[in-house]
C-alpha positions as CSV (number, residue, x, y, z in Angstrom):
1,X,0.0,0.0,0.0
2,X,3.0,2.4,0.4
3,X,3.2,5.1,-2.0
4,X,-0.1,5.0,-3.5
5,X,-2.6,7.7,-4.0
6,X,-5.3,6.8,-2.1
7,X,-7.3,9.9,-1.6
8,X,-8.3,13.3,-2.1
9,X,-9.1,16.6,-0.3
10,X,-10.4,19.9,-1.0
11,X,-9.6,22.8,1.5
12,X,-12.0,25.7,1.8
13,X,-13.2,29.2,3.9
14,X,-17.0,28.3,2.1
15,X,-17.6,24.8,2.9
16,X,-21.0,25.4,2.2
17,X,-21.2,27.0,-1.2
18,X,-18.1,23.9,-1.9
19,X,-20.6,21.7,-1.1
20,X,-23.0,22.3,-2.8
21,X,-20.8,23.0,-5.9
22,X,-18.9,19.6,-6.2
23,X,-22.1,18.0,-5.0
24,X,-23.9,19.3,-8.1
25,X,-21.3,18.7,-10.4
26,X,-20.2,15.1,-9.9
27,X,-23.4,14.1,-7.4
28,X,-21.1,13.8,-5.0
29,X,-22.4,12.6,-1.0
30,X,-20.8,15.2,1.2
31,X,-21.2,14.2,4.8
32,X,-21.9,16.9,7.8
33,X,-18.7,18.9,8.9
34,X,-17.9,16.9,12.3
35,X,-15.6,17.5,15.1
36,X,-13.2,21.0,15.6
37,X,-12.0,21.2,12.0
38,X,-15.0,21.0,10.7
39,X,-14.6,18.0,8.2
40,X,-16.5,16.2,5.9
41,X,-16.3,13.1,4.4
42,X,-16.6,12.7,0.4
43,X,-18.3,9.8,-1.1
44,X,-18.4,8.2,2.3
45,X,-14.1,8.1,2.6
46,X,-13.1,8.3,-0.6
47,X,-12.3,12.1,0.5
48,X,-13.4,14.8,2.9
49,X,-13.7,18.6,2.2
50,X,-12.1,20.7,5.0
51,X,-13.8,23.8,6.7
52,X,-10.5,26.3,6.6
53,X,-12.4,29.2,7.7
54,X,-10.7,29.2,11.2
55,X,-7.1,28.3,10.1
56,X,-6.7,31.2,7.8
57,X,-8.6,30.4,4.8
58,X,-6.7,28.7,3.1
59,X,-7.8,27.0,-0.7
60,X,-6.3,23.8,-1.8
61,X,-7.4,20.4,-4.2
62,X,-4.7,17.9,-3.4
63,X,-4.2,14.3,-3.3
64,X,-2.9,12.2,-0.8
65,X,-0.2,9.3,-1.0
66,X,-0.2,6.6,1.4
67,X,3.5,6.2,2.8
68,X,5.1,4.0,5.3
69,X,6.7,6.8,7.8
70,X,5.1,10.2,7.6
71,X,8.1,12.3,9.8
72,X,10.8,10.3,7.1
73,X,9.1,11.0,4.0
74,X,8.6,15.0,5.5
75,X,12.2,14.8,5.8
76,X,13.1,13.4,2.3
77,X,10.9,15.7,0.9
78,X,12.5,18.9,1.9
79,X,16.0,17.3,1.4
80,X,14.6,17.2,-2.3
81,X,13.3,20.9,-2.0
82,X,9.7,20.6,-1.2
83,X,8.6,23.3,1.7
84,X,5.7,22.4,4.6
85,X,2.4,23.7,4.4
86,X,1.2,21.6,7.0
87,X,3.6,20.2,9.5
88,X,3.6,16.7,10.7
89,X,0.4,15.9,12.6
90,X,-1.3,13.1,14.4
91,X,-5.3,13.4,14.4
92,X,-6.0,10.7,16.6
93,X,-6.8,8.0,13.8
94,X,-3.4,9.2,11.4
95,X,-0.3,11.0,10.5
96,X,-0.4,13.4,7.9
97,X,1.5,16.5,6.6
98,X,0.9,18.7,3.6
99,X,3.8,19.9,1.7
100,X,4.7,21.9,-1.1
101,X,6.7,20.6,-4.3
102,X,9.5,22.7,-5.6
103,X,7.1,23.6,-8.7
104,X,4.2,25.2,-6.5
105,X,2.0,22.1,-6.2
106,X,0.7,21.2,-2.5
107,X,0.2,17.4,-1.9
108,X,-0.2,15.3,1.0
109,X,1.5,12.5,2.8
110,X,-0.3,10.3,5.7
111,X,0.0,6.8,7.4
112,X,-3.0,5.3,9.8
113,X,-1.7,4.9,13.3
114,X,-1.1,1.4,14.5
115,X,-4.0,-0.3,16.3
């Protein structure tokens, strides 16, 4: 499973008017926002749209590859020239980071946390 891209996320300050938008468009199933970040989950896991509206607003579309250690591949990254856009983090169920390829392009990296 290591290095595969395995999902996707859209970050927005409108969840709302993003819901309804990608819903329309591809008749998408957008869950409720849950918990403090305000999350939703696409397609019932296939993705989740993110409520940025309290972390400064940020807009992204970015896919995520599955990778065996989250901290190494943060580190292997940046050796290579990528920057972070969101460090290292563990959300109770994973690790994931965002970062930033040399050419502009934000992606993410994650790994689920052992049982």
């Amino acid at each position: 499973m290591a290095n595969t891209v395995d999902y996707f996320e859209i970050g927005t300050p409108d969840a709302a008017a993003s819901t309804a938008f990608y819903s329309d468009l591809f008749a998408w199933e957008i869950g409720p926002p849950e918990g403090p970040a305000k999350y939703a989950m696409v397609q019932g896991g296939e993705g989740g749209l993110w409520d940025t509206s309290a972390m400064g607003g940020a807009n992204w579309a970015i896919f995520y590859v599955h990778v065996e250690d989250v901290q190494a591949s943060i580190d292997q990254a940046v050796t290579l020239g990528a920057s972070i856009a969101i460090p290292f983090t563990d959300n109770g169920q994973l690790y994931f980071a965002h970062l930033v390829d040399p050419m502009g392009n934000r992606f993410g990296i994650w790994h689920p946390k052992p049982e």
